[in-house]
BARO-579726 format. One line per field, with one value per residue (C-alpha): x, y, z; residue in three letters. Coordinates in nm, 3 decimals. Layout:
<sites>
x = c(X_...)
y = c(Y_...)
z = c(Z_...)
res = c(ALA_...)
</sites>
This chain:
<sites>
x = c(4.159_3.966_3.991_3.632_3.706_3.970_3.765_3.469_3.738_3.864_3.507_3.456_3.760_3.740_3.894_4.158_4.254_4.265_4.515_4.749_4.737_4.868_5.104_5.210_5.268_5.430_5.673_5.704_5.764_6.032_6.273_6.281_6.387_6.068_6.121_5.969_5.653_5.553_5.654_5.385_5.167_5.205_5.171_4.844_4.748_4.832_4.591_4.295_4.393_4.437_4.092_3.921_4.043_3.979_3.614_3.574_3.727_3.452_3.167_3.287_3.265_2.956_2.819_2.978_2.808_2.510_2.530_2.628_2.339_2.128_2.224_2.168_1.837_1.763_1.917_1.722_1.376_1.488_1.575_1.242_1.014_1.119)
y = c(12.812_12.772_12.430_12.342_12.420_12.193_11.945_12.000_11.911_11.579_11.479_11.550_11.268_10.933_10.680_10.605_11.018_11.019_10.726_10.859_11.208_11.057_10.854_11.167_11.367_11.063_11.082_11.459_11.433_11.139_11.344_11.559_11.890_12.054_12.353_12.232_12.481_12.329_11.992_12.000_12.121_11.848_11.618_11.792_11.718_11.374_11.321_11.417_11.217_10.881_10.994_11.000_10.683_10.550_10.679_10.483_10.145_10.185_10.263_9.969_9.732_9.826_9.830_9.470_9.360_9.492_9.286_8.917_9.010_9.020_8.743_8.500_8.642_8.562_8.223_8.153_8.293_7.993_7.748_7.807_7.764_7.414)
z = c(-11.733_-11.387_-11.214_-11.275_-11.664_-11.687_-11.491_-11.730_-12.045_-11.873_-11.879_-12.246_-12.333_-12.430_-12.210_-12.522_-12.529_-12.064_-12.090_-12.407_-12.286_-11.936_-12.100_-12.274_-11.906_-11.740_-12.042_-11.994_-11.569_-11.655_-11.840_-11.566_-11.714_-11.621_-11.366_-10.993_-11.098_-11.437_-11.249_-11.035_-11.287_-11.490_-11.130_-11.097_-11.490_-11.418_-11.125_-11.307_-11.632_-11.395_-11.224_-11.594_-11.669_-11.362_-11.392_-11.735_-11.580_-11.317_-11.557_-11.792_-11.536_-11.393_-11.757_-11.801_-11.423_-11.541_-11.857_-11.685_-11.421_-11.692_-11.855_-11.546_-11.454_-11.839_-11.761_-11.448_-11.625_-11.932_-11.657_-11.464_-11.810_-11.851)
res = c(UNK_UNK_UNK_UNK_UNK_UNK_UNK_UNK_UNK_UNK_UNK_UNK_UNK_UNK_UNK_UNK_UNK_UNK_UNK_UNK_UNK_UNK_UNK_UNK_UNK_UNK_UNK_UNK_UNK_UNK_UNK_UNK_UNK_UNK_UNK_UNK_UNK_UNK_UNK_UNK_UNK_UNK_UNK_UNK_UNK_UNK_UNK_UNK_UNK_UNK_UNK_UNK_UNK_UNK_UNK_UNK_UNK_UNK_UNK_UNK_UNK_UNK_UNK_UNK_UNK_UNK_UNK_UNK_UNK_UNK_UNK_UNK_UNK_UNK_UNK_UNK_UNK_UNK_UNK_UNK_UNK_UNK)
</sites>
């Protein structure tokens, strides 16, 4: 699988399936009976997991931002009408 193929499928999961399938590699590099090669494969696997998840803690709270600034100016446009 090329790089941007595997990059494409980290896209495709769910926040819930980045941060199990981490936990699942974390669990994996601790044991540490992985030859130095698969090692840093699974180093590499890791990165791009954290990235997804970090990408959906971003987008939440942007979503979330997007939601209280809407709820002031909603606020402010009640607050104004009396």
């Amino acid at each position: 699988m090329t790089q941007s193929a595997k990059d494409q499928s980290f896209q495709e999961l769910s926040y819930e399936q980045a941060r199990d399938e981490l936990v699942r590699v974390v669990n994996q590099l601790e044991q540490g009976s992985n030859t130095l090669e698969d090692s840093l494969a699974l180093w590499e696997r890791g990165e791009a997991l954290a990235r997804r998840c970090e990408d959906w803690l971003i987008g939440a709270k942007a979503r979330l931002d997007a939601a209280r600034a809407g709820q002031v100016t909603a606020a402010s446009a009640d607050e104004a009408g009396k």
